[in-house]
LUMLORO-842856 format. One line per 10 residues: number of its first residue (from 1); for each residue x, y, z of C-alpha. Coordinates in Angstrom, 2 decimals. Example, Ala and Ser with C-alpha at 12.3 -4.5 7.8 and 13.67 -1.06 7.14 Angstrom:
1) 12.30 -4.50 7.80 | 13.67 -1.06 7.14
***
This chain:
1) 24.82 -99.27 68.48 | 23.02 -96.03 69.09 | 26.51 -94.37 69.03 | 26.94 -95.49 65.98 | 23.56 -94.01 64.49 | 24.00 -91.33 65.59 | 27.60 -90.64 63.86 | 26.07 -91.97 60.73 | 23.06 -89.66 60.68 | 25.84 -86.64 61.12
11) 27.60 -87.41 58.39 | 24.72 -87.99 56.24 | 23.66 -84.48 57.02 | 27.19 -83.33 56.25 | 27.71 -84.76 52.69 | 23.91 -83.38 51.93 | 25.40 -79.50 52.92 | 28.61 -80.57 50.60 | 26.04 -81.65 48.04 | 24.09 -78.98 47.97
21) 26.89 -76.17 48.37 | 28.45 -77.78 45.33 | 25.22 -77.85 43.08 | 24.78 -75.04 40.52 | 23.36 -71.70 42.10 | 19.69 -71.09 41.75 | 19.18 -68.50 38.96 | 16.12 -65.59 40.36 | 13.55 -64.93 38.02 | 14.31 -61.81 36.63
31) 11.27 -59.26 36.65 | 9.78 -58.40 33.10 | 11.56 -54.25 31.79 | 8.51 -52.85 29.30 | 10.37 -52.07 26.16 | 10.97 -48.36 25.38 | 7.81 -46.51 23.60 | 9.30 -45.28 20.32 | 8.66 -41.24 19.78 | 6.28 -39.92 17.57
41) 7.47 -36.80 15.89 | 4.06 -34.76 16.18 | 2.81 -33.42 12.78 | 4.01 -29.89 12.01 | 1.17 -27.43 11.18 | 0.63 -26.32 8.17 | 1.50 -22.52 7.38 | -0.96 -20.54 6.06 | -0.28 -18.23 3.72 | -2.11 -15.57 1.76
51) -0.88 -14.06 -1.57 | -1.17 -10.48 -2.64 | -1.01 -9.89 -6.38 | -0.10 -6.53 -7.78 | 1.17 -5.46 -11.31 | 2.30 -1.74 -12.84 | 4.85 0.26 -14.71 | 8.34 -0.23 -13.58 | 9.69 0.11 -17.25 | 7.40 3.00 -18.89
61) 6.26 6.59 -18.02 | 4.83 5.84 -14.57 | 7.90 4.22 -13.29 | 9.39 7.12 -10.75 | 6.37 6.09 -8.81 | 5.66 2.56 -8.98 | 9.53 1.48 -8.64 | 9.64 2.78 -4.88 | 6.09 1.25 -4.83 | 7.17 -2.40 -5.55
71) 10.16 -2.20 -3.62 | 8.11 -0.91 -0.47 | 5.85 -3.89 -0.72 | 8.95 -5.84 -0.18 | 10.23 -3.89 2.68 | 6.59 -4.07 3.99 | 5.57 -7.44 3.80 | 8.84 -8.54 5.71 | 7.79 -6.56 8.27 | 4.22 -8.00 8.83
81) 5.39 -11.33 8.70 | 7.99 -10.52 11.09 | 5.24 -9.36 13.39 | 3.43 -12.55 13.16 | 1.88 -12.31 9.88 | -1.73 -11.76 9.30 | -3.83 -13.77 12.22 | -0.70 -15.78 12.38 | -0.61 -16.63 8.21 | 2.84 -15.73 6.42
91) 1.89 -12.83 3.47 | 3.89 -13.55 0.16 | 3.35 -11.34 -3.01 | 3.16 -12.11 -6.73 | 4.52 -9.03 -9.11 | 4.65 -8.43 -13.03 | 5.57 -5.55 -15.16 | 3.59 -4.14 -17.62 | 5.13 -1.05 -18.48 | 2.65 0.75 -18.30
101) 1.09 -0.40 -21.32 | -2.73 -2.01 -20.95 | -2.15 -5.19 -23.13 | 0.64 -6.36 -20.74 | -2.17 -5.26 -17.58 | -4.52 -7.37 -18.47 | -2.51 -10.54 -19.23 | -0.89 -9.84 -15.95 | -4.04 -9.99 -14.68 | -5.38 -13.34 -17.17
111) -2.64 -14.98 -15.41 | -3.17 -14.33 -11.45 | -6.54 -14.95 -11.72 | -5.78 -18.28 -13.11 | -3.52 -18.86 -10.15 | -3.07 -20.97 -7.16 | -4.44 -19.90 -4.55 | -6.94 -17.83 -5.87 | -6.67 -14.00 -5.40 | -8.67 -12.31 -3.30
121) -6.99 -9.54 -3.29 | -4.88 -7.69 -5.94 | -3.44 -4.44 -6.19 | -2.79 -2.04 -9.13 | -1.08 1.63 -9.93 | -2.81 2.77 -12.87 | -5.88 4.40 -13.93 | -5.98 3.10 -17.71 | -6.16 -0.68 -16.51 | -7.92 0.25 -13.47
131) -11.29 1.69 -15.53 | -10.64 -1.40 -18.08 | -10.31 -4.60 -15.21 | -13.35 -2.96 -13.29 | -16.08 -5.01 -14.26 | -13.64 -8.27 -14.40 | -12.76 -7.91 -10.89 | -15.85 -7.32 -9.92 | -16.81 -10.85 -12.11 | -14.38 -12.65 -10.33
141) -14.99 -10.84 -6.85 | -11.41 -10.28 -6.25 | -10.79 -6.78 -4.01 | -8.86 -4.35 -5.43 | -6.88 -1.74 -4.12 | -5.91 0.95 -6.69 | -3.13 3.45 -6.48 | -4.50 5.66 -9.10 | -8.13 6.80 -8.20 | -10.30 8.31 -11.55
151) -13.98 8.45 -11.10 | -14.53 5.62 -13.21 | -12.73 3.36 -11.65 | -14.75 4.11 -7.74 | -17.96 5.37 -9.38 | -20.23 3.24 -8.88 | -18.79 1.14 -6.44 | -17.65 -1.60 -7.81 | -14.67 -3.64 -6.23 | -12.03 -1.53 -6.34
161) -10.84 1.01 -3.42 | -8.71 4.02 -3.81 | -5.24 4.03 -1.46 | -5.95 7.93 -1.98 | -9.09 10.50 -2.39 | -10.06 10.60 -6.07 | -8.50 13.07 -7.96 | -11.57 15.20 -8.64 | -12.74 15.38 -4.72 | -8.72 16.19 -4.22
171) -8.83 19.01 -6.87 | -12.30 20.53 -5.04 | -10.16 20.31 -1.91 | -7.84 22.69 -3.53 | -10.53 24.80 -5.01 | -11.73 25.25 -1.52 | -8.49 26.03 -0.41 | -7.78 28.64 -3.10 | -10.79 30.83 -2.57 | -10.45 30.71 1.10
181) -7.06 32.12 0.87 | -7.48 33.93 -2.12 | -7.12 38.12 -1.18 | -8.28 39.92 -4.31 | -11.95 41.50 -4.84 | -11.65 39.86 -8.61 | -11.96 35.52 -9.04 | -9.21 33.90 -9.02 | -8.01 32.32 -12.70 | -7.36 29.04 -13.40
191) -5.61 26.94 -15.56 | -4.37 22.87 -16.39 | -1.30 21.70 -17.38 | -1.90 17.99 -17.57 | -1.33 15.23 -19.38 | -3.84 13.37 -21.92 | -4.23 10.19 -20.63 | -7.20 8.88 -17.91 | -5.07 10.08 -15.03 | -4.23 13.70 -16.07
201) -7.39 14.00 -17.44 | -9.66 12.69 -14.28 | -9.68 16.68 -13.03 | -10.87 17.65 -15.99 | -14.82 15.85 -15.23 | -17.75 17.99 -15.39 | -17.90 18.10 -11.71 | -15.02 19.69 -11.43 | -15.23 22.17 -13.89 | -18.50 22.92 -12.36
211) -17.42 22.87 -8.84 | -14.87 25.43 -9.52 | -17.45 27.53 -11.07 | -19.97 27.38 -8.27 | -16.78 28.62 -6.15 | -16.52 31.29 -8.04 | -13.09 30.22 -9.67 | -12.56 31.10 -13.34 | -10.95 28.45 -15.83 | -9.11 30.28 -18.34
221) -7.04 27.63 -20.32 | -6.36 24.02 -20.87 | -2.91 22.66 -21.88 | -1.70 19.56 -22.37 | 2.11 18.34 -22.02 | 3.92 15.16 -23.23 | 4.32 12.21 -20.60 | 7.71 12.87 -20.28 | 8.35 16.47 -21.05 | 11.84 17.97 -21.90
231) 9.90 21.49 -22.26 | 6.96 22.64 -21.49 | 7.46 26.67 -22.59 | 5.23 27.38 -25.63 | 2.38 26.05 -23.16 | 3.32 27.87 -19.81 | 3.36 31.03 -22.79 | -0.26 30.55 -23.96 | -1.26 30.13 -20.01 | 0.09 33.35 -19.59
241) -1.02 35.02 -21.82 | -4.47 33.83 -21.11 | -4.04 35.52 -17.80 | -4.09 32.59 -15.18 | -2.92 33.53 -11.61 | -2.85 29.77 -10.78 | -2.03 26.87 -12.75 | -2.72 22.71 -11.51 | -0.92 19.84 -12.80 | -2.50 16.13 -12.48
251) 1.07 14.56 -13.40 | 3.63 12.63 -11.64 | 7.40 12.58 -11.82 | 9.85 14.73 -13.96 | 6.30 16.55 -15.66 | 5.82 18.77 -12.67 | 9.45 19.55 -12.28 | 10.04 20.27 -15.58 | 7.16 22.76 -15.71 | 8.49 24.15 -12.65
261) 11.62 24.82 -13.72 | 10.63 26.41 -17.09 | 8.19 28.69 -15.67 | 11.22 29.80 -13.18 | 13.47 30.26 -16.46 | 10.26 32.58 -17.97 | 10.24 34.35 -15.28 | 6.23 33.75 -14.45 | 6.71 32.38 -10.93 | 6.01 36.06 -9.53
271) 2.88 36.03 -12.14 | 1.67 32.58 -11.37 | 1.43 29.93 -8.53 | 1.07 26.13 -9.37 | -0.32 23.63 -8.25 | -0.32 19.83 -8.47 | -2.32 16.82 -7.53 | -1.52 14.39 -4.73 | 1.20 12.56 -6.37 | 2.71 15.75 -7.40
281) 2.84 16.72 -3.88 | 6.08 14.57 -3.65 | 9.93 14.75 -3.69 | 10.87 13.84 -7.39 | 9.70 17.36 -8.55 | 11.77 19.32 -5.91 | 14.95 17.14 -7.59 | 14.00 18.00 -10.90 | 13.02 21.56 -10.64 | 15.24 22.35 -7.66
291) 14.25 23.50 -4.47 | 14.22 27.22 -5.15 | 12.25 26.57 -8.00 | 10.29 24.02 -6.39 | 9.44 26.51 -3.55 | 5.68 27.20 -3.29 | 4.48 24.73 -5.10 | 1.26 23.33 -3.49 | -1.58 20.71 -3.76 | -3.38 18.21 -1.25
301) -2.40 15.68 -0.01 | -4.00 12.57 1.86 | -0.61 11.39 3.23 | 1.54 12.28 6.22 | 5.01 13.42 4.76 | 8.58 12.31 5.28 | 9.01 15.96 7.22 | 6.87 15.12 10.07 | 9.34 13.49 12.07 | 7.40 13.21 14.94
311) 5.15 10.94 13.38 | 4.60 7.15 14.57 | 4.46 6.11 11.22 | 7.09 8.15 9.64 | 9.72 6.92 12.43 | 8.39 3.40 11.73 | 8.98 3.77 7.95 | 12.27 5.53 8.26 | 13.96 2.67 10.55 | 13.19 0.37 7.84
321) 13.71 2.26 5.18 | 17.64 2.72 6.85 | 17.69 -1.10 7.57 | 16.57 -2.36 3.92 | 19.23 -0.31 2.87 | 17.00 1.61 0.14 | 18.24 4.14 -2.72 | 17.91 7.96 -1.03 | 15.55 8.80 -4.08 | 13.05 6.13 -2.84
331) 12.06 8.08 -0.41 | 9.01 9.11 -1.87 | 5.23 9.55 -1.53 | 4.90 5.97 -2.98 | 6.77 4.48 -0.12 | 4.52 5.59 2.80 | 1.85 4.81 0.41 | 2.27 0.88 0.32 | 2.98 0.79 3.88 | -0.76 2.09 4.46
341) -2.17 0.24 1.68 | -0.45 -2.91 3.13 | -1.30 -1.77 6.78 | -5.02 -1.37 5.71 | -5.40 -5.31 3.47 | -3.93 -6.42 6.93 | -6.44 -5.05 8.98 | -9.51 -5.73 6.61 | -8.03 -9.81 5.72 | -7.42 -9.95 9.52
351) -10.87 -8.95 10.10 | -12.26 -11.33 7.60 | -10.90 -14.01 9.01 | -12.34 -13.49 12.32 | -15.77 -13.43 10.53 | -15.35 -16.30 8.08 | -12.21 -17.94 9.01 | -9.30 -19.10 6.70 | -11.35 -21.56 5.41 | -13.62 -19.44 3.86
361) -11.91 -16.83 3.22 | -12.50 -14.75 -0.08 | -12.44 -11.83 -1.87 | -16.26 -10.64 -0.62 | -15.28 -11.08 2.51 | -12.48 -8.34 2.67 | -14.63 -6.24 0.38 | -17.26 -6.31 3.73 | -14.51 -5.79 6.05 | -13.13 -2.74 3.94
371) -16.28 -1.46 3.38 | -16.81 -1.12 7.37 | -13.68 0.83 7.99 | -14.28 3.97 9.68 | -10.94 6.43 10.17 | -8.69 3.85 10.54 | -5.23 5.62 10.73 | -2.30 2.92 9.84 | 0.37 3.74 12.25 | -0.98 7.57 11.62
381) 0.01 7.72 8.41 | -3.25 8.20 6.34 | -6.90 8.30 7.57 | -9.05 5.43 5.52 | -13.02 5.81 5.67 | -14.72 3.34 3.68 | -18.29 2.50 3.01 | -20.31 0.51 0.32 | -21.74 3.49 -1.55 | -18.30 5.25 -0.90
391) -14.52 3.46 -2.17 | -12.13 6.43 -1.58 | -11.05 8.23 2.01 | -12.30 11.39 2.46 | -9.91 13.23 4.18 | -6.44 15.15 3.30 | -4.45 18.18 3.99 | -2.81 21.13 1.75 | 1.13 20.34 1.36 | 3.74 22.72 0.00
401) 7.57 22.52 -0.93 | 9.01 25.00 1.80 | 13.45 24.84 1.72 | 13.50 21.76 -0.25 | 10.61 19.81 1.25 | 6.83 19.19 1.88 | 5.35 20.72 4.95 | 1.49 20.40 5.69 | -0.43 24.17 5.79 | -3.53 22.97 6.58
411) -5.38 20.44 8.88 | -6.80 16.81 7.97 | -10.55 17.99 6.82 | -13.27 16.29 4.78 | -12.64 17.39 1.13 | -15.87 17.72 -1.74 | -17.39 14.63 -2.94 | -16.84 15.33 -6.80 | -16.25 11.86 -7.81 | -18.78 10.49 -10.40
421) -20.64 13.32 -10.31
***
């Protein structure tokens, strides 16, 4: 009997392993997988930006200048923003043409001041519209940086700056530089050949007719040629005959050439030297007159020139005038011009915005920051003093055209202050 238990209670055992080896397998209990965090793009920062306006004569009389002068911007603006902008803000520009006639200047400037953003800064390239927009700028305290400098435009300061010394403190520059050099026991005589608009006329102020007195410098004649001058004899005849040993020319473009080259066909260059103001003092005369007739010719200058190859600046501006693939005949004054100028709003906006910040940035605020630049050299290329009872540098050099180009003859100095007075 116990046997028999005992078999039974082994095969009970043995159909519970069959069981339970043929019963379905236990499933685990899987652990819990978080799901997947879906990315967030993060949100892009805004770019700043800050927009120059500017507006001049690419169409009229003043275009051999201003052309090179808009197309400079261009080439300059690139470059800043290539270089990380200004405090890290991409520069853009707004142009219009007026040429060079004041209705079109001031709705040029109707319209930017009605635009978004604001200005704050603006730039311009003539005197007429300079003297008319003065007290508007200054109403809508927008800075202004002004390519032609007459006394009314800086005197008083208001809210425009000269790129350049005003004309009348450049003419007492030369005044200085014409007695100190000049060799005879007699005074030296003096004439103008300008033309009769605000810019030829702005050496023509009291103060500089005085100043040349006081030096001892005797003005003998006055003459006045057409914008753009095919000849200029009948007046280079009545300066000599008036006895001038030097003549000075506040024109631009073909007008110096042209007077050049007629007093070369006269034969008074042995008779007479000239002289021109600072945007005289550049290359479009030499092509017009020719270099040999071009030769001599003298005036100051507040720029370095395109012959100083050893320059920082000029190396800087002639890489990228080679790799913007510009026309050879812009390569001009105006050129190294706007690089300063744009240089110089870069330094005063950047300035301004570590005062204010972006936020609060405006047009006062670059006026303060201009205002409190002391010899500040872009890339060597100028020398820019500013203060608030004073909107034009104060230094420049005499250039003159030696074998076909413009070589300084005398060192940076601080020239008269003639301007308003």
């Amino acid at each position: 009997m116990k046997r028999f238990v005992s078999q039974l209670l082994v095969v009970s055992v043995m159909l519970g392993l069959v069981v339970a080896a043929c019963g379905p397998t236990p499933v685990p209990t899987a652990t819990p997988v978080p799901p997947t965090p879906t990315k967030v793009p993060p949100t892009p920062t805004p770019v700043r930006t800050i927009k120059l306006y500017h507006f001049g004569d690419v169409t009229g009389p003043y275009a051999p200048i201003t052309l090179p002068l808009v197309n400079a911007f261009e080439d300059a603006l690139k470059y800043i923003n290539e270089k990380g902008g200004i405090r890290g803000a991409k520069v853009e520009h707004e142009w219009m043409d007026t040429g060079g006639k004041l209705p079109q200047a001031i709705a040029a400037y109707n319209k930017f001041r009605e635009a978004t953003p604001k200005p704050i800064v603006m730039l311009i390239y003539g005197s007429t519209e300079g003297e008319a927009l003065k007290e508007r700028f200054a109403e809508d305290k927008i800075t202004v940086l002004s390519y032609s400098v007459s006394d009314p435009q800086l005197v008083p300061p208001g809210w425009i700056f000269g790129a350049l010394p005003a004309y009348s403190d450049q003419f007492g520059f030369f005044i200085d530089w014409l007695v100190e050099n000049w060799k005879e026991s007699r005074p030296p005589k003096l004439a103008f050949l300008t033309w009769d608009t605000a810019f030829g006329k702005a050496v023509l102020t009291p103060a500089c007719l005085d100043y040349a007195k006081k030096k001892g410098v005797q003005i003998v004649a006055t003459e006045f040629m057409p914008m753009v001058p095919v000849d200029v004899s009948t007046q280079l005849l009545r300066i000599r005959d008036a006895g001038a040993d030097w003549v000075y020319s506040n024109t631009l473009g073909a007008a110096p050439g042209v007077m050049l080259k007629d007093a070369t066909r006269l034969g008074l260059r042995d008779k007479i030297r000239f002289a021109g103001g600072p945007w005289a003092m550049d290359w479009a005369p030499i092509r017009v007159a020719g270099a040999a007739a071009a030769e001599g010719f003298v005036g100051p200058q507040s720029y370095a020139s395109w012959s100083e190859a050893d320059n920082p600046g000029i190396k800087l501006l002639s890489e990228q005038f080679e790799k913007n693939k510009r026309k050879p005949e812009e390569k001009a004054l105006a050129y190294i011009c706007v690089w300063s100028g744009v240089f110089t709003l870069a330094e005063a906006i950047g300035k301004a915005v570590d005062e204010v910040g972006f936020d609060k940035l405006d047009g006062a605020a670059v006026k303060k920051a201009m205002e409190a630049l002391k010899d500040y050299s872009p890339q060597g290329l100028t020398y820019y003093t500013f203060s608030p009872a004073k909107h034009s540098p104060v230094k420049a050099r005499m250039l003159q055209v030696k074998g076909g180009t413009l070589v300084p003859i005398s060192d940076w100095r601080v020239i008269p202050d003639l301007a308003g007075k």
